[in-house]
Backbone as numpy.savetxt, mean C-alpha at the origin, in Angstrom:
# Nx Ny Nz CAx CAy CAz Cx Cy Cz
-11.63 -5.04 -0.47 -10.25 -5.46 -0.57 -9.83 -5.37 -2.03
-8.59 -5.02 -2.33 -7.99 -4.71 -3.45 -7.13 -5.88 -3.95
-7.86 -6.91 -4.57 -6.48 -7.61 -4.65 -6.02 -7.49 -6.69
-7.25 -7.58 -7.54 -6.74 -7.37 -8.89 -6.26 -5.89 -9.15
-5.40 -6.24 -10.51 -4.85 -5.05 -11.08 -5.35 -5.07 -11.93
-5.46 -3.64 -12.11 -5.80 -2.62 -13.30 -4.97 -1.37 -13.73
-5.04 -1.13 -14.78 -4.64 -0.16 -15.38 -4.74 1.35 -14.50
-4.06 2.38 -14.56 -4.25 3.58 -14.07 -3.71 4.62 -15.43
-5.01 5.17 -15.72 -4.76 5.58 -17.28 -5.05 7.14 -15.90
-5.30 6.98 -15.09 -5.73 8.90 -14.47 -4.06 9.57 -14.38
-3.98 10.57 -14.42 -3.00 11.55 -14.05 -3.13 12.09 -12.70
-2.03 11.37 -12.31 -2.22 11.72 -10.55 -2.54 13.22 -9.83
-1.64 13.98 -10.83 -1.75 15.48 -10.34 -3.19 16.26 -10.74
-3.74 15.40 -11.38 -5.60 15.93 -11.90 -6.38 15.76 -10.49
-5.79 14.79 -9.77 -6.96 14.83 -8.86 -6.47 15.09 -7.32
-4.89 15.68 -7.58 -4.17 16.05 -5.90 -5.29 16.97 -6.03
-5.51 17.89 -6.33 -5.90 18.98 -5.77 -7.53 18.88 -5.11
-8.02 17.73 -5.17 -9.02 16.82 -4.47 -8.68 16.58 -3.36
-7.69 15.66 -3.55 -7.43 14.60 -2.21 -6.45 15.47 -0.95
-7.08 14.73 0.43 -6.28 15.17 1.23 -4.73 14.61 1.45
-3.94 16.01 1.97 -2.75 15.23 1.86 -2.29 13.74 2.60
-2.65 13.03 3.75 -2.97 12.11 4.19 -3.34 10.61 3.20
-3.67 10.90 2.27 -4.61 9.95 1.30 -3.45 9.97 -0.19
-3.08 8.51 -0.39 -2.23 8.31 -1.06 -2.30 7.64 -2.14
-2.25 7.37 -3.72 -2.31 6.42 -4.63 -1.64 5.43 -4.56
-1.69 4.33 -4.88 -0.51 3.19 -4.80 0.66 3.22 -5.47
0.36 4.40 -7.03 1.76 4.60 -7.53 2.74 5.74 -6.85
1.56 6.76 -5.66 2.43 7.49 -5.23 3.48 6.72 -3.62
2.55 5.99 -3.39 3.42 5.28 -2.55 4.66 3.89 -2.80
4.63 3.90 -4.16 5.81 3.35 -4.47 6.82 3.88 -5.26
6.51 5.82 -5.41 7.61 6.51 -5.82 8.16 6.83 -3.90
7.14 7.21 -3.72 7.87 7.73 -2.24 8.54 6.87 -1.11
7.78 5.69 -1.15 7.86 4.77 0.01 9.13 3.02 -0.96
9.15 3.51 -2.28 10.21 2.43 -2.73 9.87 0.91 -2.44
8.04 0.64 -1.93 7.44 -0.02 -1.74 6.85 -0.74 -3.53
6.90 -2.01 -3.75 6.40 -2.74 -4.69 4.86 -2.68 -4.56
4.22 -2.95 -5.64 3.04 -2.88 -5.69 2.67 -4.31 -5.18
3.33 -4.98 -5.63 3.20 -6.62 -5.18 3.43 -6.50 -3.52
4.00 -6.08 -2.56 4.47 -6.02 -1.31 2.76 -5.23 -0.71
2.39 -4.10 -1.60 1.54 -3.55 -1.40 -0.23 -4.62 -1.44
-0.24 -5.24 -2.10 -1.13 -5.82 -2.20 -0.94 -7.19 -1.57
-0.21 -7.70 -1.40 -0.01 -8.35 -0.38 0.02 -8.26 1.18
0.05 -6.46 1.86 -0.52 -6.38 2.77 -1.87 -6.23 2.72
-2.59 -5.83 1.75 -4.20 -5.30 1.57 -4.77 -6.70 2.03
-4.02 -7.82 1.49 -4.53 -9.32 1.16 -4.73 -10.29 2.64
-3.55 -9.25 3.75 -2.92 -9.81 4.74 -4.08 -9.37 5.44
-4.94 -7.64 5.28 -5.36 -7.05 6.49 -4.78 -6.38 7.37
-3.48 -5.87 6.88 -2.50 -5.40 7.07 -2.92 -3.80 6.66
-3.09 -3.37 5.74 -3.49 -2.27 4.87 -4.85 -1.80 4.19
-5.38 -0.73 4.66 -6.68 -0.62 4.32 -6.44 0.14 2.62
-7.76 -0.28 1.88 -7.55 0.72 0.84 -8.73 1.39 0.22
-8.96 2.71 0.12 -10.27 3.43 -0.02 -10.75 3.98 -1.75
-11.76 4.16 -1.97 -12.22 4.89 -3.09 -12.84 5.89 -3.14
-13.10 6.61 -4.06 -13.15 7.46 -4.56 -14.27 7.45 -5.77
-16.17 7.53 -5.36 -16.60 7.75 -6.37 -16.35 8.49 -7.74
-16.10 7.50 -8.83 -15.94 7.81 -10.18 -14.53 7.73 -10.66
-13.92 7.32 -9.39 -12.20 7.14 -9.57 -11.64 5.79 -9.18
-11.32 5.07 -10.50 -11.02 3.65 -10.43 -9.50 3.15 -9.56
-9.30 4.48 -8.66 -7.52 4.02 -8.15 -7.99 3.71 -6.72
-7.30 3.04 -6.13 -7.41 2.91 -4.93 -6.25 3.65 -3.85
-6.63 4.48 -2.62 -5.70 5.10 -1.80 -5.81 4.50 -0.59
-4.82 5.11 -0.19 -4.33 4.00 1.06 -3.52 5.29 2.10
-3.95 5.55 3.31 -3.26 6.53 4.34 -2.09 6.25 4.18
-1.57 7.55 4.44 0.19 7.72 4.62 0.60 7.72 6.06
-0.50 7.79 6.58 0.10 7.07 8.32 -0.11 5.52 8.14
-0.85 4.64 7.54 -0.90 3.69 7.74 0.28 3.26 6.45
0.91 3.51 5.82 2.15 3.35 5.76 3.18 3.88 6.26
3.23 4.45 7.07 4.39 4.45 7.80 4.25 3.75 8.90
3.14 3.28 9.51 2.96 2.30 10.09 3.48 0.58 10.35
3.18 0.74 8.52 3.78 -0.51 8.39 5.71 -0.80 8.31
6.33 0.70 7.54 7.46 0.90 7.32 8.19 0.88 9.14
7.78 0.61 10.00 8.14 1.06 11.61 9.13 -0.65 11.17
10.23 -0.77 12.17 10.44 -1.88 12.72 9.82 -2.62 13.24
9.64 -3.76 13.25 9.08 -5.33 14.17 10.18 -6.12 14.69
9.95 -6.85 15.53 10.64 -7.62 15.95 10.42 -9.09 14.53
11.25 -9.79 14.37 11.51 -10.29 13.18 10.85 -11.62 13.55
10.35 -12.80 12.90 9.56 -13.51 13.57 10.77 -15.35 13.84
11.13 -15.76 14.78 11.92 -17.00 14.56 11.63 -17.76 13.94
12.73 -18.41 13.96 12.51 -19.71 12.83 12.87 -20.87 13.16
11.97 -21.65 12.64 12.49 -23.06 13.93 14.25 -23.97 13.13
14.84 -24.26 13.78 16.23 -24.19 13.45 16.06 -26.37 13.83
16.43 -26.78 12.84 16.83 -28.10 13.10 17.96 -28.93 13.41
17.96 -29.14 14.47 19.51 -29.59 14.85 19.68 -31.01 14.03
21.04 -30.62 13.53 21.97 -31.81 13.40 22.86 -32.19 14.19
22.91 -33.98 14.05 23.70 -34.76 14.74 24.77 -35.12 14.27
């Protein structure tokens, strides 16, 4: 589980040509997906979001189906409402 931050001193485009397209950085999914890193690690935290490595590569990736997964609609959760008298 990913929950501290660290620095990302790598250059993302050094290691696309590695990764499958499926397999995402966390900074690329908050240029594309307009997702916070804080929102992001807060699902990792939830179990919500898996996140993988990469011997010798300190970033963590995360599927681009399993974010769009999460980006789907839900039904919104109620809220208990207190009546006044």
């Amino acid at each position: 589980m990913l929950i501290t931050r660290h620095s990302e001193t790598y250059n993302d485009s050094a290691m696309e040509d590695y990764m499958p397209e499926d397999m995402l950085t966390l900074n690329q999914v908050e240029r594309e997906f307009g997702l916070k890193r804080s929102t992001l690690y807060r699902y990792v935290a939830k179990g919500e979001l898996s996140t993988y490595r990469i011997v010798g590569d300190r970033r963590a990736y995360v599927k681009r189906e399993d974010v769009f997964k999460l980006r789907k609609f839900r039904p919104s959760q109620k809220r208990n409402k207190t009546e006044h008298k």
